[in-house]
C-alpha positions in Angstrom: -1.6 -23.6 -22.9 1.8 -22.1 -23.0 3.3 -19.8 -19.9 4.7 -16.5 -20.3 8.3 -15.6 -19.2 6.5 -13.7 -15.8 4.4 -17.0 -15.2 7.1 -19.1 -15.1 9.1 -16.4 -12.7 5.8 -16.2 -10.3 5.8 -20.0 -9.9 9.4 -20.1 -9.0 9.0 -17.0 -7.0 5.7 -16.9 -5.0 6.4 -20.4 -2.7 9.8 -18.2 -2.0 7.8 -15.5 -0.4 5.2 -17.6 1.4 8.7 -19.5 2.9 9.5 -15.6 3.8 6.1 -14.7 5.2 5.9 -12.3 2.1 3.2 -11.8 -0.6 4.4 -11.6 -4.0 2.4 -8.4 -5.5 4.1 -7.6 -8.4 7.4 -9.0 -11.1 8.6 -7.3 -14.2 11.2 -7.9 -16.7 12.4 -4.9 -18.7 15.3 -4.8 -20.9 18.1 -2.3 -20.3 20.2 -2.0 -22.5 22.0 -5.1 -23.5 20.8 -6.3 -19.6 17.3 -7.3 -18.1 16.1 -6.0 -15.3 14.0 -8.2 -13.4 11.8 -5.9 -10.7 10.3 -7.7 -7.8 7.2 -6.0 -5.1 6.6 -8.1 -2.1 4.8 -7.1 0.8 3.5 -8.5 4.6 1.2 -7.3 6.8 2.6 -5.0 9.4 5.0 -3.7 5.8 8.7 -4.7 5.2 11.6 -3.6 6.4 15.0 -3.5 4.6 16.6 -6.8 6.1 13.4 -8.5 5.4 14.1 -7.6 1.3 18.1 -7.9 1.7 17.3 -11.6 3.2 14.2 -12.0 0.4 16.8 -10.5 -2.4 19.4 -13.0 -1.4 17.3 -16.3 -1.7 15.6 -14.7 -4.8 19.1 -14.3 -6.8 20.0 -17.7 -5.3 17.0 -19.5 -6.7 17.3 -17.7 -10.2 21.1 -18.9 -10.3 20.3 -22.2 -10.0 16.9 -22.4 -12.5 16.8 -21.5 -16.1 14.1 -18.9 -15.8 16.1 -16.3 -16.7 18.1 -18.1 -19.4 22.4 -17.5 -19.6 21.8 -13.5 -20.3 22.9 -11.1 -18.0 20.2 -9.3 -15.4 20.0 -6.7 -12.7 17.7 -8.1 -9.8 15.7 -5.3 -7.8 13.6 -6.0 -4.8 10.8 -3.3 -2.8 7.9 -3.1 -1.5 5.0 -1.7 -3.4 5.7 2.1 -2.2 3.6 4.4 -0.6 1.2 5.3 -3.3 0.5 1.3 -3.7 -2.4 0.4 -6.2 -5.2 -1.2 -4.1 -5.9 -4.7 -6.2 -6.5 -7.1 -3.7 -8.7 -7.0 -0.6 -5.5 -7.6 1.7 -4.1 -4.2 0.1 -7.4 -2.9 1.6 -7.0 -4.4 4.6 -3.4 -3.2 4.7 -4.4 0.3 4.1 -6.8 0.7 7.0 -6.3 4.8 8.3 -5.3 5.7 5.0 -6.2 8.1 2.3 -7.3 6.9 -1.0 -8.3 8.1 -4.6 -10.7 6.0 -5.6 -12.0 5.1 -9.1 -15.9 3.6 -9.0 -16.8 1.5 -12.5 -20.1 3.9 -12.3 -17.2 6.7 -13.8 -17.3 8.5 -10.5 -14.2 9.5 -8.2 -14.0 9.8 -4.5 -11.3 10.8 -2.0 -11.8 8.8 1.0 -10.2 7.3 4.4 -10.3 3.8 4.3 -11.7 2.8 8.0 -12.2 -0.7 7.8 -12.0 -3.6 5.1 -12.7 -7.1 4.6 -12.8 -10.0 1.9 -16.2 -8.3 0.1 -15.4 -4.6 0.4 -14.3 -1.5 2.7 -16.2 0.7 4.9 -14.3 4.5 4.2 -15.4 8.0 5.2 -15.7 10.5 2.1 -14.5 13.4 2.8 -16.3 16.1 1.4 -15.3 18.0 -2.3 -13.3 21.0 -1.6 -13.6 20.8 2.8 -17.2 22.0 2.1 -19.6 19.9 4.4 -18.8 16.8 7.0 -17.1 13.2 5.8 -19.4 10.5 5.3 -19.3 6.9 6.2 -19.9 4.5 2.7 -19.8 0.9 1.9 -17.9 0.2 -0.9 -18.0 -3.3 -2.3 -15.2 -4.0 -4.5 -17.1 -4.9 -7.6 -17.6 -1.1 -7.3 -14.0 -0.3 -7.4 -12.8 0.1 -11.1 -9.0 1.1 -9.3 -7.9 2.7 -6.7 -4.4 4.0 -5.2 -3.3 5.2 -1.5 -2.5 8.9 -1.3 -0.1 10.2 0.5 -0.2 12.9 3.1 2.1 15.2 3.9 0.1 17.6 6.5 -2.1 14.3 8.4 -2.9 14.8 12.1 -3.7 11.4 13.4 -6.9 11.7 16.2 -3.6 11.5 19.3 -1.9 14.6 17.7 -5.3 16.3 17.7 -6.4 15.2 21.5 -3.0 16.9 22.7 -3.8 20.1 20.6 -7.2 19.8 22.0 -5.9 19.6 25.5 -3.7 22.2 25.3 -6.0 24.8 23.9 -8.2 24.0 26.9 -5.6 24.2 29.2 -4.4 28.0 27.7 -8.3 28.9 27.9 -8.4 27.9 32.1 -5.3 29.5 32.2 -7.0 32.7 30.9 -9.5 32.7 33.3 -7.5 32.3 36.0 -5.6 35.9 35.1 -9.1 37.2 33.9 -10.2 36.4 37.4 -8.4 38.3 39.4 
């Protein structure tokens, strides 16, 4: 059984990341012109911040110095973090993703737009929100053999449920205010 080029960079790689606390999620080699560009996703619970991939970048170019992965050819190394519309592959990406919005892909050749709420090994619990705001979001269990892909969405306009109590609070406070004056 032979190994491709990215096998042999994964089994130099991922024991670097767990050392790092960091999951490997993704390595590709493109060529760029008469370079390669070797591009490198890792990722941790909580996300990564940029010292954690400056340190992580470091030890990476160290280690692919000193092995012959790469060969004697020139390369550009480049190290993120999956970004913020990050595929959903894995069940930690799930778990990862909990409060967020996601387009979701079902192997039945249906597509939803849900909030993931919760997620585990065998699947997520995430409210549907309902096609074009008609109607009210519903709860589903989605196991992942359901799932033929999914991807986070991002959202510009999101009010998160603290933003909403405050809004809440003050509109109740401007309609006791407007008693008061109407009482007088």
């Amino acid at each position: 059984m032979s190994t491709t080029h990215i096998d042999r960079l994964r089994a130099l790689l991922e024991p670097l990341a767990a050392q790092a606390g960091l999951d490997l999620e993704d390595v590709k080699v493109t060529q760029t012109g008469s370079r390669r560009q070797v591009q490198i996703d890792v990722d941790a619970d909580g996300g990564v911040d940029l010292d954690t991939v400056a340190e992580f970048s470091r030890v990476v170019g160290e280690a692919l110095d000193e092995s012959d992965v790469m060969g004697s050819g020139a390369y550009v190394l480049e190290v993120g973090s999956p970004g913020a519309e990050r595929p959903l592959d894995a069940p930690r990406h799930w778990i990862r993703a909990e409060g967020r919005l996601a387009k979701i892909h079902l192997v039945d050749g249906g597509e939803i737009v849900a909030r993931v709420l919760e997620a585990d090994e065998d699947g997520a619990l995430v409210e549907v929100q309902p096609v074009k705001g008609r109607g009210r979001p519903k709860e589903r269990r989605l196991e992942y053999g359901e799932v033929a892909r999914a991807r986070v969405q991002v959202e510009f306009n999101r009010k998160d449920d603290e933003q909403l109590d405050d809004e809440q609070l003050d509109d109740e406070q401007l309609l006791d205010e407007g008693d008061d004056d109407g009482a007088e």
